[in-house]
Structure formats: structure tokens, C-alpha cells
C-alpha positions as CSV (number, residue, x, y, z in Angstrom):
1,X,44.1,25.4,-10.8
2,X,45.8,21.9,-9.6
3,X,49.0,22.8,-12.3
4,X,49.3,26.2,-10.3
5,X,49.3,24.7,-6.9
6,X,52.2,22.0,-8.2
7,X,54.3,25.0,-9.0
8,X,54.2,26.1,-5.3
9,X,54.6,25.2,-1.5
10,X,52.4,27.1,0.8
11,X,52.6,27.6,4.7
12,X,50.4,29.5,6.2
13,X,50.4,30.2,10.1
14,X,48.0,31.5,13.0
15,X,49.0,35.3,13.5
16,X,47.5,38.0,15.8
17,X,44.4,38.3,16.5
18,X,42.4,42.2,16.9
19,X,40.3,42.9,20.1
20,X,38.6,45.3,18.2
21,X,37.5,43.7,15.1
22,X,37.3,40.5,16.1
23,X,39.3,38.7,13.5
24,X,41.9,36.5,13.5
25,X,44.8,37.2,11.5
26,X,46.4,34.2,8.9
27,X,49.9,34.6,8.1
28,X,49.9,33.0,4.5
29,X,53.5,32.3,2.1
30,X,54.0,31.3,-1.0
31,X,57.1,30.5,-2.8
32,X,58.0,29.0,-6.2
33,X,58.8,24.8,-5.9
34,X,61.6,25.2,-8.6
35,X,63.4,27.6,-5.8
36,X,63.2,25.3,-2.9
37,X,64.3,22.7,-4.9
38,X,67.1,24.4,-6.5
39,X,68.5,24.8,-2.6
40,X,67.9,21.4,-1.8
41,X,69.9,20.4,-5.0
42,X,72.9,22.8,-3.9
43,X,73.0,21.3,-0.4
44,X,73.3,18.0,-1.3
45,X,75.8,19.0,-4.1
46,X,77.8,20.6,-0.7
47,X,76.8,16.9,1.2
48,X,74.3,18.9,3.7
49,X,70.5,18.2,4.1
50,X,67.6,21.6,4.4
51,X,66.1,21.7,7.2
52,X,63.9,24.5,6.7
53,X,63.6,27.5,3.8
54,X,61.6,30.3,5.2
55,X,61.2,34.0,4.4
56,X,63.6,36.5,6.1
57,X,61.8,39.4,7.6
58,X,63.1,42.4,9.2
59,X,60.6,42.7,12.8
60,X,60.3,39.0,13.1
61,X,63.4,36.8,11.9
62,X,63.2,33.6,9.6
63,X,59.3,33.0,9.1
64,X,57.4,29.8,8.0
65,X,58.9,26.5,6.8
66,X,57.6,25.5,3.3
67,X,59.6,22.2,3.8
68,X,56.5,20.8,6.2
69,X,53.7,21.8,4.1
70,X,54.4,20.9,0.3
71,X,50.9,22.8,-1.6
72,X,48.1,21.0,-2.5
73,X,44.2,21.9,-3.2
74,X,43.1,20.6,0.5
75,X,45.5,22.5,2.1
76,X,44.2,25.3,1.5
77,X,41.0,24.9,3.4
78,X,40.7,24.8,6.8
79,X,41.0,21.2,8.5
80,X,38.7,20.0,11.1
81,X,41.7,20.3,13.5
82,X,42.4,23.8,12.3
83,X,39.1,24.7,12.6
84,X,38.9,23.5,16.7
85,X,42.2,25.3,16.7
86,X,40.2,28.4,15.8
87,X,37.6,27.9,18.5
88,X,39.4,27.2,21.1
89,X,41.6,30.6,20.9
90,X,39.2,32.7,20.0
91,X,37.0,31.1,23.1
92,X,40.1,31.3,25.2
93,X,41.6,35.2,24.3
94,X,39.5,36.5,26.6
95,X,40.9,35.3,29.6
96,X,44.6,36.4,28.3
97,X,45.3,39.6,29.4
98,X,47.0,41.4,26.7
């Protein structure tokens, strides 16, 4: 599984979270390395540096950066900070009036 995870950057992201059911959605992207890389190859062939290669969508603009999160196996788990994260707005959402 570790050759499939070298193939691709991840980012993932908190998202909305439902009232009703009580869940907390995870926005999660995947793209192919050789991609990214092939834009960071044409921007230096142009002299320029990438900043950020994200995923174009319609209702909310240029998403994610996979350029902060390269893929590997631990990443892919929650971390003890992402886990506090968690807690803490689930905890807090109910004093947020939506």
C-alpha cells in the first residue's frame, strides 16, 4: 500500500458539520504526484515557483493545497492535534448559532 501512497499527495480538510446527524464532514483530495510535479517542472522552465495546486470547483473556488501535505501512511490517520481539533468544535458548535 506504501507504493500507492508515493504515487499521490493527499489533503484533506475539516468541512461542515450536520445538526441532525451529528457528523462531521472531511473534505478529502487526491491527485496523482506525476501531475503536480509536471507543473512544478513547467514553472520553473517559465522561472516561476507554485505556490499552491488545488482542485477548481464550481460553488466554492480553488480548494485544498496538495503542496503542504505530500501523502504518506501517517497522514492518513488522525493526529493527536487533529483529534482535539475535533473535540473542541464539536464541543463548541452548540454555542454557534447557525
Amino acid at each position: 500500500m506504501s507504493d500507492a501512497l508515493d504515487r499521490v499527495y493527499i489533503d484533506r480538510r475539516a468541512g461542515g458539520r450536520s445538526r441532525s446527524d451529528q457528523k462531521l464532514a472531511i473534505d478529502v483530495l487526491i491527485i496523482q504526484r506525476d501531475r503536480v510535479e509536471r507543473v512544478r517542472e513547467l514553472a520553473r522552465a517559465w522561472g516561476l515557483g507554485v505556490a499552491r495546486v488545488g482542485m477548481s470547483s464550481a460553488a466554492r473556488g480553488i480548494v485544498g493545497n496538495f503542496l503542504e501535505t505530500p501523502a504518506t501512511l501517517s497522514r492518513l490517520q488522525f493526529t493527536t492535534t487533529d483529534c482535539r481539533l475535533s473535540v473542541v468544535a464539536v464541543t463548541l458548535a452548540p454555542c454557534v448559532s447557525v
